[in-house]
Residue frames relative to the residue before (quaternion, step in Angstrom):
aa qw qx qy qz dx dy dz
X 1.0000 0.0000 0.0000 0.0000 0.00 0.00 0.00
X 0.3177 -0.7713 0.4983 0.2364 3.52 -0.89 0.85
X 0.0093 -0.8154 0.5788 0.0048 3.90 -0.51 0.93
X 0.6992 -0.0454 -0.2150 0.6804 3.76 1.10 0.72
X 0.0901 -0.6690 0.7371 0.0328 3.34 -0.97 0.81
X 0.8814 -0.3248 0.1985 0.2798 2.91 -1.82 0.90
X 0.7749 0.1941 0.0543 0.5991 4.19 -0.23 0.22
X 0.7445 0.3381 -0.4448 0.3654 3.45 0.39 0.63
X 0.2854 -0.8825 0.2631 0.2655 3.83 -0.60 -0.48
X 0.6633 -0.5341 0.0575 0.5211 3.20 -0.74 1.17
X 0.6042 0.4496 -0.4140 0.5113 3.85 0.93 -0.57
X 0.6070 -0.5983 0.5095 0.1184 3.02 -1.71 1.60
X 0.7769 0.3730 -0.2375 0.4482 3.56 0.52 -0.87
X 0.6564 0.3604 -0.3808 0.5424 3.60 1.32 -0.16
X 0.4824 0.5517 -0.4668 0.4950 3.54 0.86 0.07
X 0.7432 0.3670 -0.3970 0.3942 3.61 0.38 -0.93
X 0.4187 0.7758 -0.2475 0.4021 3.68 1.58 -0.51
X 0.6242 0.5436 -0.1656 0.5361 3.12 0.87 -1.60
X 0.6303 0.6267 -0.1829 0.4202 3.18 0.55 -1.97
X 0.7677 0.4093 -0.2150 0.4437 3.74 0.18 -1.29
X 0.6067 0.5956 -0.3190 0.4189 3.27 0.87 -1.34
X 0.7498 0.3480 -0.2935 0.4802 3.85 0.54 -1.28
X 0.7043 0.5593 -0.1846 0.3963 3.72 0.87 -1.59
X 0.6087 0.5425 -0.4738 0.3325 3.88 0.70 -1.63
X 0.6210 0.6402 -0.3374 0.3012 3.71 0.24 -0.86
X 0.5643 0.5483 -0.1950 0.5856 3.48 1.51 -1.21
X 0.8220 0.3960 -0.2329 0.3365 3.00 0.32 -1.58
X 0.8283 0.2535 -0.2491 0.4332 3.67 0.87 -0.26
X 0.4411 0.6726 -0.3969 0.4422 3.17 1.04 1.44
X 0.5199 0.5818 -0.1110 0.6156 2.73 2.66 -0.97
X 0.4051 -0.7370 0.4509 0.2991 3.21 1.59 -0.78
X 0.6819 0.5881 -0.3744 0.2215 3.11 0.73 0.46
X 0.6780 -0.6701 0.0812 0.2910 3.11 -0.83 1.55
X 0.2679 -0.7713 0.2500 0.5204 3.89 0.22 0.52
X 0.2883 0.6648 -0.6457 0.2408 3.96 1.07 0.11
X 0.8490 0.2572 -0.2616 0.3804 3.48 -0.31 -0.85
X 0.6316 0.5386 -0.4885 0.2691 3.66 0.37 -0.04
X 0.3675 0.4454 -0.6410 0.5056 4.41 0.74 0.84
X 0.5755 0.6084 -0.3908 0.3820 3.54 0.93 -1.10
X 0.7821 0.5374 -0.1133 0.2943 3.52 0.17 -1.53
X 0.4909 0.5636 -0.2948 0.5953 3.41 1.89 -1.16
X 0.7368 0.4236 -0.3521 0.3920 3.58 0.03 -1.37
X 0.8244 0.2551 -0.3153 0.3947 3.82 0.75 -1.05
X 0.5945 0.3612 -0.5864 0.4150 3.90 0.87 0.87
X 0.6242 0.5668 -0.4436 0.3039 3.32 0.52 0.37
X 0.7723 0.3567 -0.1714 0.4969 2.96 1.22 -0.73
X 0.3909 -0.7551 0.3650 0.3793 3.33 1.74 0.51
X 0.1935 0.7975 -0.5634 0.0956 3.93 0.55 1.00
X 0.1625 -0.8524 0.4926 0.0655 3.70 -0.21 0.55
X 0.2468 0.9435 -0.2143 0.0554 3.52 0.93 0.92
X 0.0560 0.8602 -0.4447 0.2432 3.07 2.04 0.65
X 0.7731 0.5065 -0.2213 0.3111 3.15 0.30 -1.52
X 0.6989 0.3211 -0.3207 0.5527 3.98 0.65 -0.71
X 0.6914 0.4165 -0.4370 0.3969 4.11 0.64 0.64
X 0.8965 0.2063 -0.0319 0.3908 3.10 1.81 -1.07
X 0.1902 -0.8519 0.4603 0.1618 3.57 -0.71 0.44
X 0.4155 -0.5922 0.6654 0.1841 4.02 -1.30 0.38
X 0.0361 0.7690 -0.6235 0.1364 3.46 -0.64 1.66
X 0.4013 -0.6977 0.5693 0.1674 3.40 -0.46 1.12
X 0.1937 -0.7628 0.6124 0.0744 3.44 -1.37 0.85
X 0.0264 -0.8297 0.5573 -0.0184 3.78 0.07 1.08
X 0.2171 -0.7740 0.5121 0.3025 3.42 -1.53 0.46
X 0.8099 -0.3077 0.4090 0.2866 2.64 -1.84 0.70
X 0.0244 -0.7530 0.6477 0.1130 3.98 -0.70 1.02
X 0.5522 -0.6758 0.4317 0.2279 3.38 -1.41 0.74
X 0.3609 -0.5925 0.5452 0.4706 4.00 -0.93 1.06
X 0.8886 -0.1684 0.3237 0.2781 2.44 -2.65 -0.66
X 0.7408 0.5085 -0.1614 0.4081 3.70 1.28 -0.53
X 0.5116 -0.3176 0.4844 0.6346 3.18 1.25 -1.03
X 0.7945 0.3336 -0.3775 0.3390 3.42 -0.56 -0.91
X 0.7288 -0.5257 0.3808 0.2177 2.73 -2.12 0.64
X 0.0539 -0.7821 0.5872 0.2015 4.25 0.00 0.14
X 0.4467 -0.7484 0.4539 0.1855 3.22 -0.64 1.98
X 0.7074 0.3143 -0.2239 0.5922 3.94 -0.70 0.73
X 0.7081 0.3775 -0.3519 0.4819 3.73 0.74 -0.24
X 0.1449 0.8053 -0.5748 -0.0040 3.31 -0.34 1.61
X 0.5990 -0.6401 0.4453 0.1821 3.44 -1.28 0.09
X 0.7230 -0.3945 0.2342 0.5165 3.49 -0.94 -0.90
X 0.7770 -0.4503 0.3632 0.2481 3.15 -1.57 1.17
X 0.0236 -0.7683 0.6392 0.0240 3.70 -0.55 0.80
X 0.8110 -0.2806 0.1170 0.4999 3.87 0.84 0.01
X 0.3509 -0.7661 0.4949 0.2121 3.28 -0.93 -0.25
X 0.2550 -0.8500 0.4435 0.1255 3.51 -1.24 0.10
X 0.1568 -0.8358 0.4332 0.2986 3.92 0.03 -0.25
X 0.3268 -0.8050 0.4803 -0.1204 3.03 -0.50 1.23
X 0.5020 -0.6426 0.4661 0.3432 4.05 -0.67 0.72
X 0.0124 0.8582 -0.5082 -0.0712 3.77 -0.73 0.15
X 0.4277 0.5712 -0.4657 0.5233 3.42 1.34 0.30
X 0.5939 -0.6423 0.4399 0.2030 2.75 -1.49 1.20
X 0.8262 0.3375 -0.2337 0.3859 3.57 1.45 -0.96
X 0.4608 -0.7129 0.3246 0.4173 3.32 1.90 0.46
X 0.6267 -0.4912 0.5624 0.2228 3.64 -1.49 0.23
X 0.0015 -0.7170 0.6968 -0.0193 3.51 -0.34 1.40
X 0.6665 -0.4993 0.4822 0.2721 3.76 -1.65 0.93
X 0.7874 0.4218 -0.1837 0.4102 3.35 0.70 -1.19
X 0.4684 0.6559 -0.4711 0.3584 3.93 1.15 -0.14
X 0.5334 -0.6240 0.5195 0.2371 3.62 -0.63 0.59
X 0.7445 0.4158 -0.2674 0.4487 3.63 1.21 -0.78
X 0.4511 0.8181 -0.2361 0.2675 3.28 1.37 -0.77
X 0.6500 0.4872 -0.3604 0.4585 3.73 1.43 1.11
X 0.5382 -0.7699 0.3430 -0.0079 3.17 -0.71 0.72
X 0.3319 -0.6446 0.6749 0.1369 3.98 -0.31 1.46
X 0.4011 0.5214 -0.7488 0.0803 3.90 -1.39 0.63
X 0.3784 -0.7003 0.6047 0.0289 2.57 -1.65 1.94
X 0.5088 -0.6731 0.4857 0.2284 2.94 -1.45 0.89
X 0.3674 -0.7533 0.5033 0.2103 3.88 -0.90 0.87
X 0.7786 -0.1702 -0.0557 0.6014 3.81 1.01 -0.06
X 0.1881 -0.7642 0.6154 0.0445 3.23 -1.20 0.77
X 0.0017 -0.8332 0.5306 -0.1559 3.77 -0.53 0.86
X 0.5159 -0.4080 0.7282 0.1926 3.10 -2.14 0.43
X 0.5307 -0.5900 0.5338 0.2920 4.04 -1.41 1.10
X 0.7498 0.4646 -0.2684 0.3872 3.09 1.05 -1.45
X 0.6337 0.4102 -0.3313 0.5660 4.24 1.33 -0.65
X 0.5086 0.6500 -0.5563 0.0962 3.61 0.38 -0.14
X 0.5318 0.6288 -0.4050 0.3972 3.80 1.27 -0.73
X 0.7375 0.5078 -0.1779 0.4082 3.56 0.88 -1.66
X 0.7526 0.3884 -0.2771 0.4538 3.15 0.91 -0.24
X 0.6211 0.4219 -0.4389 0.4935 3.47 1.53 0.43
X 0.6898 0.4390 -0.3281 0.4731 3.08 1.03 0.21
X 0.8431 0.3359 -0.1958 0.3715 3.61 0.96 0.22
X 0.5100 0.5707 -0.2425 0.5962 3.15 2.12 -0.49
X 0.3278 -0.8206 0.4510 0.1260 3.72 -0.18 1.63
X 0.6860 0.3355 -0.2429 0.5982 3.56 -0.65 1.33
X 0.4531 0.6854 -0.4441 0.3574 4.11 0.76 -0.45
X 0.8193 0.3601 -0.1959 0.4009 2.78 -0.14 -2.21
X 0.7568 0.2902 -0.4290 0.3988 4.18 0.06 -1.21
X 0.4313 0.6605 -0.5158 0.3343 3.70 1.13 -0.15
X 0.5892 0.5800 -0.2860 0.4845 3.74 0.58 -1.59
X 0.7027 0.5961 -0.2804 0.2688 3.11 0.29 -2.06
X 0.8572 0.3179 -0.1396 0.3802 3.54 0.56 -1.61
X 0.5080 0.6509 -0.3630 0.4318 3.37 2.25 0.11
X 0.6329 0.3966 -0.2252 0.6257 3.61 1.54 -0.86
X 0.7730 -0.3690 0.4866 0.1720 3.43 0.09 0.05
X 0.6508 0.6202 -0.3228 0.2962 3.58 0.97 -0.73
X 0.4641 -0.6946 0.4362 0.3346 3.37 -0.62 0.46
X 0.0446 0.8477 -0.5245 0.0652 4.20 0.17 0.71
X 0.4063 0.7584 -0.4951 -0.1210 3.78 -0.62 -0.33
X 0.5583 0.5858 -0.2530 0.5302 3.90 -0.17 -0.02
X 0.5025 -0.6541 0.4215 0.3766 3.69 -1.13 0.78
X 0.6693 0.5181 -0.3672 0.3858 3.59 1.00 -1.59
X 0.0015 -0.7046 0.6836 0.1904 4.43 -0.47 0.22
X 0.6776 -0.4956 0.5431 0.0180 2.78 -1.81 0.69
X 0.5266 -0.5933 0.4342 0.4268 3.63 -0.42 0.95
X 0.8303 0.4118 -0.2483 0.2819 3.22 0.29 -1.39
X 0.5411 0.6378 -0.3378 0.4317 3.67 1.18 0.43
X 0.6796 0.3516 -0.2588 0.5894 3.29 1.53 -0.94
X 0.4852 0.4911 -0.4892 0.5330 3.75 1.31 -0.02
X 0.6275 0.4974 -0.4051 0.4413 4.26 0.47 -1.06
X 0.6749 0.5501 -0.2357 0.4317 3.34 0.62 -0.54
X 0.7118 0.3073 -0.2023 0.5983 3.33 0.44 -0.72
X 0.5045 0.5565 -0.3840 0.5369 3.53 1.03 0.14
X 0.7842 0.3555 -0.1815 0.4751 3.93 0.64 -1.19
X 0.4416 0.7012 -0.4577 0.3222 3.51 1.01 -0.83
X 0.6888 0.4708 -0.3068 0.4580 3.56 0.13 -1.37
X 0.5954 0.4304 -0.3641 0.5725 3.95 1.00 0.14
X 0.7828 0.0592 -0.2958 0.5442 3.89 0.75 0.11
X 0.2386 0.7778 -0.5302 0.2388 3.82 0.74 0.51
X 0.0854 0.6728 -0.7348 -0.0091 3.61 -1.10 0.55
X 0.0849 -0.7590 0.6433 0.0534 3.49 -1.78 0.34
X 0.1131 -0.6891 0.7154 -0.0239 3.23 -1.36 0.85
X 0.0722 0.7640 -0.6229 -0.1521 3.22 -1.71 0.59
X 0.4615 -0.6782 0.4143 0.3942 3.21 -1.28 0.49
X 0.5889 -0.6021 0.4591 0.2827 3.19 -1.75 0.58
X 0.7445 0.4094 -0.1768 0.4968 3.60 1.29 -0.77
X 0.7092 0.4734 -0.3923 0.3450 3.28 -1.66 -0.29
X 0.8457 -0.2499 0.3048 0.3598 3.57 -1.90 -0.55
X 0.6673 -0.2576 0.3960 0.5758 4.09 -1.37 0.48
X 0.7890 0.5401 -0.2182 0.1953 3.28 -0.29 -2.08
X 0.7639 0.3084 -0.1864 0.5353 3.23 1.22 -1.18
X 0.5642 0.6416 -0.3765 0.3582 3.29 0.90 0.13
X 0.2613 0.8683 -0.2506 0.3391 3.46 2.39 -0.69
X 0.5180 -0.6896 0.4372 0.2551 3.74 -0.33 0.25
X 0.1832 -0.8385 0.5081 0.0720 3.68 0.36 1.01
X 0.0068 0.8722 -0.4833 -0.0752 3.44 -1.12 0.76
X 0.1647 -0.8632 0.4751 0.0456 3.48 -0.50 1.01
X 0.0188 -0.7958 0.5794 0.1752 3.34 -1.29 -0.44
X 0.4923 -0.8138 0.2445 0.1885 3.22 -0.55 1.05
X 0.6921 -0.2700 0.2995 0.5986 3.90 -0.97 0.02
X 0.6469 -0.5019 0.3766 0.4334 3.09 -2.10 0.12
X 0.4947 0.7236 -0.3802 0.2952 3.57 2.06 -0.86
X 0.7313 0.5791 -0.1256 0.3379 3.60 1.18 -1.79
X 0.5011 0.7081 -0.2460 0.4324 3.22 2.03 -1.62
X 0.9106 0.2354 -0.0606 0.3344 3.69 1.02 -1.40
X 0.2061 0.6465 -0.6455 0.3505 3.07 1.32 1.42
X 0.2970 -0.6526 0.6662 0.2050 3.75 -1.46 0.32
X 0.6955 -0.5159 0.4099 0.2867 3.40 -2.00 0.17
X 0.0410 0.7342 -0.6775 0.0192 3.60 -0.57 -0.01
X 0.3125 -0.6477 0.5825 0.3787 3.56 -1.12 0.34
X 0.7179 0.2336 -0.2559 0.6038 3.37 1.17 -0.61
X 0.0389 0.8639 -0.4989 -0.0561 3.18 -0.42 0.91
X 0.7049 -0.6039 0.2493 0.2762 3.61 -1.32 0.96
X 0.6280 0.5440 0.0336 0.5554 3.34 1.94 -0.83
X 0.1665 0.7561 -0.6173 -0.1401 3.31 -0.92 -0.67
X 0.3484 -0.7805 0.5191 0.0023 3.70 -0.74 1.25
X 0.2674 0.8500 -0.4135 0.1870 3.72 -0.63 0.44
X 0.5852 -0.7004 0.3730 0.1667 3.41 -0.15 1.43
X 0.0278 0.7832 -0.6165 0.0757 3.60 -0.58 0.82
X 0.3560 -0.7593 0.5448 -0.0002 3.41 -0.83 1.03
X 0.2859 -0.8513 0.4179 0.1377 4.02 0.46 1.01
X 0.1313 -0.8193 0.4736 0.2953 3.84 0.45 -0.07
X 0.7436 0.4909 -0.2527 0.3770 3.06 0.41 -1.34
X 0.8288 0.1715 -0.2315 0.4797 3.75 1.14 -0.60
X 0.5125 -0.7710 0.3161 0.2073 3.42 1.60 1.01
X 0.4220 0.5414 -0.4107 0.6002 3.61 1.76 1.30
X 0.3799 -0.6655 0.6296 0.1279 3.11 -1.39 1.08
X 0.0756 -0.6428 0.7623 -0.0058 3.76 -1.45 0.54
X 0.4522 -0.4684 0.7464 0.1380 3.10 -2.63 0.72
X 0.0191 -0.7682 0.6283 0.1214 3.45 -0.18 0.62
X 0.0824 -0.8181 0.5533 0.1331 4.10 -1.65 0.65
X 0.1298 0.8256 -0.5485 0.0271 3.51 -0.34 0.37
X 0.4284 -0.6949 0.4623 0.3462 3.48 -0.74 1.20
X 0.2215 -0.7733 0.5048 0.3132 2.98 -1.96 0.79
X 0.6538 0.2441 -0.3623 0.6177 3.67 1.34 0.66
X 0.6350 -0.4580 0.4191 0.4597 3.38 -1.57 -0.12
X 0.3360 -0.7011 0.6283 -0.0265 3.29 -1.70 1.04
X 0.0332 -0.7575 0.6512 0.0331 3.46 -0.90 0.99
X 0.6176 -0.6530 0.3162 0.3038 3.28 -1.38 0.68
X 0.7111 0.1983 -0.4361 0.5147 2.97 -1.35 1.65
X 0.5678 0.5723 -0.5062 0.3064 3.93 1.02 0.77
X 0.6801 -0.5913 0.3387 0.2705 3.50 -0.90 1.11
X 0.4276 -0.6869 0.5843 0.0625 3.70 -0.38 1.34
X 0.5059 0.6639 -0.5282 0.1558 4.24 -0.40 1.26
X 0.5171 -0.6656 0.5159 0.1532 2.75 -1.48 0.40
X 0.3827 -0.6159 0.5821 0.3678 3.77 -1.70 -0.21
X 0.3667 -0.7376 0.4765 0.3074 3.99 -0.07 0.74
X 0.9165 -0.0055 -0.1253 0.3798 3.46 1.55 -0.59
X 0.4212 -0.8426 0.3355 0.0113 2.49 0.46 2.30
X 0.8567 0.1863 0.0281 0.4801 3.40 -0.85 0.61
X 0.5601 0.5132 -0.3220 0.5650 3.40 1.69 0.94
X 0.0499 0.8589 -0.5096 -0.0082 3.24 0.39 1.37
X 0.6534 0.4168 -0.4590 0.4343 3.69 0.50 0.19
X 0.7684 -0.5279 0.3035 0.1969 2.87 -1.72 1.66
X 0.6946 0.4495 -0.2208 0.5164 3.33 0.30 -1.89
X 0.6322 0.5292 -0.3715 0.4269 4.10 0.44 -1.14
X 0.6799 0.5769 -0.1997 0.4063 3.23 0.71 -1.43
X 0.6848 0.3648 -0.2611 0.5743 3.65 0.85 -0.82
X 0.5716 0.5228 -0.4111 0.4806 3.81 0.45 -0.49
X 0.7681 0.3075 -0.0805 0.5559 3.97 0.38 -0.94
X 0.4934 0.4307 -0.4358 0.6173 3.65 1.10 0.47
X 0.7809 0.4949 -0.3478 0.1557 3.80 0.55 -0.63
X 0.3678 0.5142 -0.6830 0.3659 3.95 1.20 0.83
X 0.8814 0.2378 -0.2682 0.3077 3.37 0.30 -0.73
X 0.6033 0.4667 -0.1463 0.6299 3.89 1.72 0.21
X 0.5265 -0.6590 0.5336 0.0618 2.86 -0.48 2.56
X 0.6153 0.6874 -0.3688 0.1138 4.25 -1.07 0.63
X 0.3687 -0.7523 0.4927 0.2353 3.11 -0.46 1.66
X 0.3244 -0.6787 0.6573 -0.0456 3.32 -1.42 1.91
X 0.4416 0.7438 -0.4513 0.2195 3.76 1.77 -0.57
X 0.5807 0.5695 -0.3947 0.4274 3.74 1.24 -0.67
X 0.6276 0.6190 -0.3473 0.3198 3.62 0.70 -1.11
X 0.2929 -0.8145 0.4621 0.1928 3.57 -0.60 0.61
X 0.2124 -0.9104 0.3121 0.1693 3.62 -0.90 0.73
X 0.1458 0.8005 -0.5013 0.2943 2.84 1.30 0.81
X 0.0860 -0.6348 0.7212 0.2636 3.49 -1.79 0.62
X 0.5295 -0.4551 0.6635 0.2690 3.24 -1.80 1.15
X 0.1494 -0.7472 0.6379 0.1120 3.89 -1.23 0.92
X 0.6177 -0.5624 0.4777 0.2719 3.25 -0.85 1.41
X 0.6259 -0.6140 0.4343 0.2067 3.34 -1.73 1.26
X 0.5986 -0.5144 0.4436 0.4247 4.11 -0.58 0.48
X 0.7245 0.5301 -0.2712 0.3474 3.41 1.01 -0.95
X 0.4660 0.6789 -0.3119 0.4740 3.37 2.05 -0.58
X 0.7237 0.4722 -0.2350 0.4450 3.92 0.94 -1.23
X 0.4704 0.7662 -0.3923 0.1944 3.70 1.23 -0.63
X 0.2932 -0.7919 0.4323 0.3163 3.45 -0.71 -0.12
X 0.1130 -0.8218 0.5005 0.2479 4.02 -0.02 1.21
X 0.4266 -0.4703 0.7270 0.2613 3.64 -1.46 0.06
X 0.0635 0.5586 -0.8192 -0.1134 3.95 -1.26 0.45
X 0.1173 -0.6467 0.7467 0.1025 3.63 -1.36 0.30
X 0.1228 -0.8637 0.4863 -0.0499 3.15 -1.03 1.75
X 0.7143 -0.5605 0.2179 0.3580 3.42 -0.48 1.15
X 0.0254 0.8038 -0.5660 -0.1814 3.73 -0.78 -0.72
């Protein structure tokens, strides 16, 4: 367990200090609310993983047909997806101070390393495999599994970039989260709100979750895939890996700025 990482001090309240001073800036760009962030220091520091004792992953199966047609109640079939779902008995109030959320990320990658590393990083591919859904078994995979994959990803992909450092590291990072993060769903309103947080001090990325209403047990854990996208037309365009919609009406023309837009102005400033 970590109880002083690197750059903080042994006093708790100047650690959380420290903490704000580098992080607040992140943290309320991410939106997140500042109730929970004494909370949030204590559980990345102390590596608290606590998803599990609030939440659960409920499979959603259909329903297979008898000998007639009809449906036979209790007789389900194969798995069509899954959902996460509250499981504490006293549910997930907005206003609890503790009420945020470590989700770790399950790979993180370069577009251009993502093939090589499903094919050579041991444990990846059946890892991916049983997060998307893919049928996989056996050490030797098939092309066409690391090709299915790299096909679905772009349906659990997230990105962050940093704000600092070199070109290179500045590069769009992509991740994808646990099997816990993988199975939140979309909602325009959603119950939640998710958002990537970047740790400095121990140089590890998190999914951070904090509710954005109260939750009682057994209420459906979702998100907005595009947060912070408030135009319509944007909103449908970046809704479509996981949102069926003909764009065929939408026109693609660009409208070319006026001549007066390219000019060059002079300001002359006092002294």
């Amino acid at each position: 367990m970590l109880t002083n990482p690197e750059g903080l001090n042994d006093d708790p309240d100047e650690g959380f200090e420290a903490f704000v001073a580098l992080q607040g800036g992140a943290l309320q760009s991410s939106g997140v609310p500042q109730v929970y962030w004494r909370s949030l220091y204590h559980k990345i520091t102390n590596e608290v993983y606590d998803a599990g004792e609030v939440f659960g992953i409920i499979q959603l199966q259909q329903e297979e047909d008898g000998e007639n047609g009809e449906r036979k109640k209790g007789n389900y079939g194969v798995v069509i997806g899954c959902k996460v779902v509250v499981t504490r008995e006293s549910g997930l109030e907005v206003s609890d101070p503790t009420s945020i959320f470590l989700v770790d990320h399950a790979w993180t990658y370069r577009v251009e390393h993502a093939r090589q590393q499903l094919e050579q990083i041991p444990g990846l591919l059946p890892r991916m495999a049983s997060l998307m859904g893919v049928d996989f078994h056996g050490e030797d995979p098939p092309p066409d599994v690391v090709e299915l994959i790299l096909e679905r990803m772009w349906k659990y992909n997230q990105t962050y970039q940093l704000s600092q450092g070199s070109a290179e590291e500045k590069v769009p990072v992509w991740y994808i989260m646990d099997e816990f993060g993988s199975q939140v769903q979309h909602l325009d309103h959603p119950s939640c709100c998710m958002a990537p947080f970047f740790y400095m001090q121990g140089q590890l990325a998190y999914t951070l979750l904090w509710p954005l209403q109260d939750l009682q047990e057994g209420d459906e854990v979702t998100r907005d895939y595009a947060y912070g996208e408030t135009n319509p037309l944007l909103r449908r365009c970046r809704l479509l890996p996981w949102i069926h919609d003909d764009l065929e009406g939408v026109s693609s023309a660009v409208t070319e700025p006026a001549d007066s837009y390219y000019e060059v102005r002079t300001i002359t400033l006092d002294t």
